[in-house]
C-alpha positions as CSV (number, residue, x, y, z in Angstrom):
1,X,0.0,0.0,0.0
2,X,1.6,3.3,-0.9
3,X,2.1,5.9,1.6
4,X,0.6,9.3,1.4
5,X,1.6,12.6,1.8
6,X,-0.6,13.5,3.8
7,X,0.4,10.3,6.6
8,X,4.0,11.6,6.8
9,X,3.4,14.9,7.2
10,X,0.7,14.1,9.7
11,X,2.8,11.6,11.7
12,X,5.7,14.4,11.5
13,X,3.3,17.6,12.6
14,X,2.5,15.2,15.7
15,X,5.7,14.4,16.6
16,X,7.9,17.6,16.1
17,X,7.5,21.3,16.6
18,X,8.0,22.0,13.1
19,X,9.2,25.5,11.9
20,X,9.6,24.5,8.5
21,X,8.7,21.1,6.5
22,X,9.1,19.8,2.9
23,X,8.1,16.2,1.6
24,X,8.7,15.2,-2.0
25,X,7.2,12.1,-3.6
26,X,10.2,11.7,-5.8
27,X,8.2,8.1,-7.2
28,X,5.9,10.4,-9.3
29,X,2.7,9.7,-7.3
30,X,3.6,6.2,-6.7
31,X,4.3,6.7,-2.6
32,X,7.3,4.4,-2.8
33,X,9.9,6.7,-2.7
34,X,10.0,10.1,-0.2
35,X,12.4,12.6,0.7
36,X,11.8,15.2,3.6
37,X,13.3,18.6,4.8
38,X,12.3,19.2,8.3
39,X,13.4,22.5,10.4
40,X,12.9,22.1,14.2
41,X,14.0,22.8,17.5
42,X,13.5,19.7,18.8
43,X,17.0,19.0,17.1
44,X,19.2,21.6,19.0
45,X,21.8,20.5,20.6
46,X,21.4,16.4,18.7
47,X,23.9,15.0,16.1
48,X,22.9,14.7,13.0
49,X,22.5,10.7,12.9
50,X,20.4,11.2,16.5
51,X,18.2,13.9,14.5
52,X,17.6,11.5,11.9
53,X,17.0,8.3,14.2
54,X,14.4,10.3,15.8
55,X,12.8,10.6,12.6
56,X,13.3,6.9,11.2
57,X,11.4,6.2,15.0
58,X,8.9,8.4,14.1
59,X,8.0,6.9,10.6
60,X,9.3,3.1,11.0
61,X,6.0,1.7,9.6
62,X,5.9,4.5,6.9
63,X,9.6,4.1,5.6
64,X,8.4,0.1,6.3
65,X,6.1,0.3,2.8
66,X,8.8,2.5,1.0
67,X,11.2,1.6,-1.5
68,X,13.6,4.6,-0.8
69,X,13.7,7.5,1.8
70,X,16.1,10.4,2.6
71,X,16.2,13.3,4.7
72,X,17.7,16.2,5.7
73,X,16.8,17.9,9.2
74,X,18.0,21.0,10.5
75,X,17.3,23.7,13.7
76,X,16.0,27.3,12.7
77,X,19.3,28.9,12.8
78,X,20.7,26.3,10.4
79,X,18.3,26.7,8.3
80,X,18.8,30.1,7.8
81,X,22.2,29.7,7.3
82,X,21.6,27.5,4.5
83,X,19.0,29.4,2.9
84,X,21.6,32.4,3.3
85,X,24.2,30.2,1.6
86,X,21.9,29.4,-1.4
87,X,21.4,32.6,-2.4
């Protein structure tokens, strides 16, 4: 059963304060294959690889049913930092 959008956003929203959240069915449609941006403070002061264990705990039945997933997590400030950078 392919996972929606809407789910991981959802299981993400309950989770996480969430300043800032992207997710991109990069399957065209097909719900196999997601990648996520996610911008919280719930990271400060976490590696990144306990960042994004938090989030494979979070979504372990989701990523479960998916074929690929990648993220990329960061706190405000580093967020803005790399939106400064990108521009």
């Amino acid at each position: 059963m392919p996972v929606k959008v809407e789910e991981l956003e959802q299981a993400i929203r309950d989770a996480f304060p969430v300043s800032h959240l992207e997710i991109e069915d990069k399957s065209s449609g097909c719900g196999e294959n997601y990648s996520i941006l996610l911008v919280s403070e719930a990271f400060e002061g976490k590696t990144t690889l306990a960042r994004h264990r938090l989030i494979n705990e979070t979504l372990k039945t989701n990523i479960a049913q998916m074929h690929a997933f990648s993220q990329k997590t960061f706190t405000p400030q580093q967020y803005e930092a790399h939106l400064a950078k990108g521009q």
